[in-house]
C-alpha positions in Angstrom: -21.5 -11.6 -20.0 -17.6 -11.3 -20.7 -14.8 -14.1 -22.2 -14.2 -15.1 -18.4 -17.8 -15.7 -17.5 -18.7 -18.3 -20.6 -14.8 -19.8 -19.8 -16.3 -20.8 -16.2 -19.3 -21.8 -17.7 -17.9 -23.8 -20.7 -15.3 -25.8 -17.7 -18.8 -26.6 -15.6 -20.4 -28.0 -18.5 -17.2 -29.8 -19.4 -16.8 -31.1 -15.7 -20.3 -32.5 -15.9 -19.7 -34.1 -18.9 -16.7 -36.1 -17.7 -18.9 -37.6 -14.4 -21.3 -38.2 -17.2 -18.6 -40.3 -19.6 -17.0 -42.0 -15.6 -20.4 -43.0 -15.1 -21.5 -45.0 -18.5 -17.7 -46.8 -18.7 -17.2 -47.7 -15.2 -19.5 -49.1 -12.7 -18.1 -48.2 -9.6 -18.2 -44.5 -10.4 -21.7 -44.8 -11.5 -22.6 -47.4 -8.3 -21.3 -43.9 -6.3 -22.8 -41.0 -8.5 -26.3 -43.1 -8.0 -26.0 -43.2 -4.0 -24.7 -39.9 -3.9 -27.9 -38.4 -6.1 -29.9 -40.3 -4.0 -29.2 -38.5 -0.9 -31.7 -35.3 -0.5 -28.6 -33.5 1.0 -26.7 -33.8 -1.5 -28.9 -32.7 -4.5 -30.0 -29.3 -2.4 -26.2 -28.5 -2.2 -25.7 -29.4 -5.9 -28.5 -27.3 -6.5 -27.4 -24.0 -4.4 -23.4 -24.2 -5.6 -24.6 -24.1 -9.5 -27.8 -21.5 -8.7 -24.6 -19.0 -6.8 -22.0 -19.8 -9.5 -24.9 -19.0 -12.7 -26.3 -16.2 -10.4 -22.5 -14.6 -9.9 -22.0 -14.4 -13.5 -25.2 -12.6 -14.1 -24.5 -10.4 -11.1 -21.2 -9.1 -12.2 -22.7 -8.9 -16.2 -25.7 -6.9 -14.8 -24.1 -4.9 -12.2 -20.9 -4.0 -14.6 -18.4 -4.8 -12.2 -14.5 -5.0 -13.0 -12.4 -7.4 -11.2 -9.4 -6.8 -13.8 -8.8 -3.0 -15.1 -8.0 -2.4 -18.7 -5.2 -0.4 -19.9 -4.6 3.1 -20.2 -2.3 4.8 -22.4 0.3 7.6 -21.2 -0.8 11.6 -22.8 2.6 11.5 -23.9 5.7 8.7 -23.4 7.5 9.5 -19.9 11.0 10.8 -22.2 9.1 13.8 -23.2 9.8 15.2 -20.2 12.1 17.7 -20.4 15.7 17.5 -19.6 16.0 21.3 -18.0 13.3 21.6 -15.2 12.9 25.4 -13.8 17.1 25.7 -12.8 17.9 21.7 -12.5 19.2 20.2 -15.6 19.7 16.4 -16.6 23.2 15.3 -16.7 22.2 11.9 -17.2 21.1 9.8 -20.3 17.9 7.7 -21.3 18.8 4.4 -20.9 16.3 1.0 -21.5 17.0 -1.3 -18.6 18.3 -5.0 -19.8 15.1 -7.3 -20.0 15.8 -8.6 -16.5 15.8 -5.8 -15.0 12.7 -4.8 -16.5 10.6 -8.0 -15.9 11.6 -7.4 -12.4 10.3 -3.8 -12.3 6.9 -4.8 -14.4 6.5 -2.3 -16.8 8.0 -0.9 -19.7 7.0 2.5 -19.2 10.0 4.9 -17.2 12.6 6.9 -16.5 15.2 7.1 -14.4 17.6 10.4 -14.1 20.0 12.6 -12.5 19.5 16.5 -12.8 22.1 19.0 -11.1 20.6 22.8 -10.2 23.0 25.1 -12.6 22.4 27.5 -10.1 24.8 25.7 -7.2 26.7 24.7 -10.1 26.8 27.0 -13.4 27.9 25.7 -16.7 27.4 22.1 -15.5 25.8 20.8 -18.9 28.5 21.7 -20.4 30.8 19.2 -18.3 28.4 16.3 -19.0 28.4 17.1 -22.8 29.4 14.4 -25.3 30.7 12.2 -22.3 29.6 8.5 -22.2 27.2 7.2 -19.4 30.8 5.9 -17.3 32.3 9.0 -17.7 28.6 10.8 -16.7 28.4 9.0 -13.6 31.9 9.7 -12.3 31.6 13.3 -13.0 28.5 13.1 -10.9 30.1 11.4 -8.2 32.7 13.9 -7.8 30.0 16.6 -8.0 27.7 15.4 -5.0 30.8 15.0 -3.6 31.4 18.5 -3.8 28.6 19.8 -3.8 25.7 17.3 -2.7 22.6 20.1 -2.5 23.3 20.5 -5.8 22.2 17.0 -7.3 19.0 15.0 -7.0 17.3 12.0 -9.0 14.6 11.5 -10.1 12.5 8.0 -11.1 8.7 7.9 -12.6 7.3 4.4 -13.4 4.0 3.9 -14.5 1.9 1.0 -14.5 -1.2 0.4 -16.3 -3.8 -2.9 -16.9 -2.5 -5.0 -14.0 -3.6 -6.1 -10.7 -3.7 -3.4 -7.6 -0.4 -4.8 -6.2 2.5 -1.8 -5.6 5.5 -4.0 -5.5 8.4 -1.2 -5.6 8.5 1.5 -3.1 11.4 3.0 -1.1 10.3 1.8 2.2 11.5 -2.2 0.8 13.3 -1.6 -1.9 15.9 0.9 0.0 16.2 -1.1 3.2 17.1 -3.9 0.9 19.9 -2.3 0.1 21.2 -1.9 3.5 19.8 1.6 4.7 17.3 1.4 7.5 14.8 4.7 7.9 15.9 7.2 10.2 12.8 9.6 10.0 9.6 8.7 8.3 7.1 11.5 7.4 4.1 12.6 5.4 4.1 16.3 4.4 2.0 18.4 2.2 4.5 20.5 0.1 3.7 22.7 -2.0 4.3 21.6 -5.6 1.2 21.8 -7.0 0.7 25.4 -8.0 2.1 25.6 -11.5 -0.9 23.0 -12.2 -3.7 23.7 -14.1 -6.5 24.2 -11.3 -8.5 21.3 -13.0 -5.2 18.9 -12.2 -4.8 19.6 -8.4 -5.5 18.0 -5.4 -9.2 18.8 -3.3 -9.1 20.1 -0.3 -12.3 18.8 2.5 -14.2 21.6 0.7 -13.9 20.6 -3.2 -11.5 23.9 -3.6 -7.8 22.8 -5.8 -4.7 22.9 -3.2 -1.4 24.0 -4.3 0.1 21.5 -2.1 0.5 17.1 -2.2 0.9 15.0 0.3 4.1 12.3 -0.1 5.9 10.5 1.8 9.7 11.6 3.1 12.2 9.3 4.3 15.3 9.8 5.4 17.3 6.7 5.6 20.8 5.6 7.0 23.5 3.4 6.1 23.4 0.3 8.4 26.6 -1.5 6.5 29.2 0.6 7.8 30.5 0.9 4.3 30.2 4.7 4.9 27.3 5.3 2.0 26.1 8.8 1.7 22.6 9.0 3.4 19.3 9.0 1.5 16.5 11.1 1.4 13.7 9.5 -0.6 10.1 11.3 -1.4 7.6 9.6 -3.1 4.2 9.7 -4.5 1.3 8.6 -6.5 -1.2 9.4 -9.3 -3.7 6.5 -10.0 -7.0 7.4 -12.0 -6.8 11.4 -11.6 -5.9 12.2 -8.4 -2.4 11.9 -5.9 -1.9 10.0 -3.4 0.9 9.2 -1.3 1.3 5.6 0.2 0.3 2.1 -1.8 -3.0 1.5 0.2 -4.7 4.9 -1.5 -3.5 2.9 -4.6 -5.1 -0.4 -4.4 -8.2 1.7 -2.6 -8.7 3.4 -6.1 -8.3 0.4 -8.1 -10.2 -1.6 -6.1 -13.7 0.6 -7.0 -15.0 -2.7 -9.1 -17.5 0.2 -11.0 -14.2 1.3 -12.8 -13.5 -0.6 -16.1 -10.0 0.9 -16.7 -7.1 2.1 -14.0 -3.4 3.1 -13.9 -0.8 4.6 -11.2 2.7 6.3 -12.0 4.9 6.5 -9.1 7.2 9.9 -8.7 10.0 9.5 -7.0 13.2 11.4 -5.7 16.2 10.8 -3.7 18.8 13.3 -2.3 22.2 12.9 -0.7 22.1 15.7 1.6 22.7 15.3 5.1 20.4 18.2 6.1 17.1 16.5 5.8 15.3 19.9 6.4 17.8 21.4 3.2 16.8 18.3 1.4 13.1 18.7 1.7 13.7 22.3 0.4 15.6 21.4 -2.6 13.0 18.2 -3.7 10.3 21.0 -3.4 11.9 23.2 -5.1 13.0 20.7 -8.2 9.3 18.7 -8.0 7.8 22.3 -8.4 9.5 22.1 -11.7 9.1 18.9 -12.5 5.2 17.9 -11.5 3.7 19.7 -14.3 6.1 18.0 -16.8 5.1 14.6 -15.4 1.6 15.8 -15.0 1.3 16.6 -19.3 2.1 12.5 -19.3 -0.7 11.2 -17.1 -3.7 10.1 -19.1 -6.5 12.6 -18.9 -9.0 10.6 -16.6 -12.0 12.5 -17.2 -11.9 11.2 -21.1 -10.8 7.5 -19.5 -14.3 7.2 -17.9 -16.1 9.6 -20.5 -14.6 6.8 -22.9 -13.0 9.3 -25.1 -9.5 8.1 -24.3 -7.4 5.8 -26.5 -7.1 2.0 -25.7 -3.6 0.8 -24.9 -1.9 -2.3 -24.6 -1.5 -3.5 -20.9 2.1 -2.8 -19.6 4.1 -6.1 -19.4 
């Protein structure tokens, strides 16, 4: 029996003391406690609500069940990931979000950055070097101006000890901001074969898949403040395995046989107008980049082996 099982049981025992103490220092409280007990109906009901709420607490004690998951810890904090990635190099810095900011994304654990592919643009670090995050961002502007295949961000959040809730994706959070999807897909692209085999998706058969299904969306601006257009991908991994849309992540952390659970969301987002260009260019950059996130994720076969570390839950 856990903390939360003798807490209910401590507030019953409490509650029946309190009709106890009503009935000894006032009489009509006592006058209605003795008609009520005296009612057949009313014991058998007493009797079935405290045999269901003793026999629940037993239940979930007996059958090990896990309405709240505990923490997991990252492998390795999210800013290990490098800052080149195959050709694409980050041009942007590390920066901790103010505390509101945070609070409202719910977890302490992220990144958020721009890389540019030296290959559309060579010698592009060396524009960005010793520049301050104002002066980054207007270089950048002027180069997805220039040349927009050239730059894409990149966002992983992750998100650990909590309840199965996925507040922030794209398909909100974007049209929020004015855009409204133009195309909404769900490819499998081939990103995952620079992972170790052990790491990839299963295909119907149980054999490892080079490829991860995500979600693609291509949105446009609705304002008529003439904003670039967006193409967002996103994804999932939540206890070992990648999904692509927040149901397959509350489905996993809803398994109640699972003491401990966590989900990182990978996301990217591309100015290009192409869509089909832009979906070649995130494939080829995530290629690059999935392993790197990958050597971050907690390894779940120690999680349930119980050979992982604990953590402290994500606030």
């Amino acid at each position: 029996m856990n903390f939360a099982n003798y807490i209910g049981i401590g507030l019953l025992a409490l509650a029946a003391v309190a009709l106890i103490v009503a009935a000894i220092v006032s009489p009509p409280v006592r006058a209605a406690l003795g008609r009520a007990f005296g009612q057949r109906s009313f014991l058998i009901v007493t009797l079935v609500l405290l045999t269901a709420a003793l026999g629940l607490n037993v239940a979930v004690g007996a059958m090990k069940l896990h309405f709240k998951k505990e923490p997991v810890p990252l492998a390795r904090p999210l800013g290990a990931i490098p800052p080149k990635l195959g050709s694409w190099v980050q041009v942007s810095e590390d920066q901790p979000l103010d505390k509101e900011m945070q609070d409202v994304l719910g977890t302490k654990e992220y990144i958020f950055r721009d890389y540019v592919n030296e290959a559309d643009v060579p010698g592009v670090a060396d524009r960005f070097r010793g520049k301050t995050p104002a002066e980054r961002r207007h270089i950048l502007g002027g180069i997805r101006q220039q040349f927009p295949n050239a730059v894409i961000s990149l966002s992983v959040t992750y998100y650990t000890g909590m309840v199965d809730t996925v507040a922030h994706v794209p398909d909100r959070c974007v049209t929020a901001d004015g855009y409204e999807p133009k195309e909404y897909t769900e490819p499998q692209w081939q990103i995952a074969d620079q992972l170790p085999a052990s790491a990839k998706p299963r295909g119907g058969d149980g054999a490892p898949l080079d490829t991860v299904k995500v979600r693609y969306i291509n949105f446009e601006d609705q304002t008529g403040n003439a904003k670039f257009p967006r193409s967002v991908s996103y994804f999932f991994h939540t206890n070992g395995k990648f999904v692509c849309d927040p149901l397959g992540v509350r489905n996993e952390l809803a398994n109640l046989f699972v003491k401990k659970g966590y989900y990182a969301k990978i996301e990217t987002m591309t100015t290009i107008g192409d869509t089909k260009i832009s979906a070649d260019k995130t494939v080829n950059f995530l290629s690059s980049a999935l392993p790197e996130v990958h050597k971050c994720m907690p390894d779940w076969n120690k999680v349930v082996s119980g050979d992982a570390p604990e953590a402290v839950a994500a606030k």
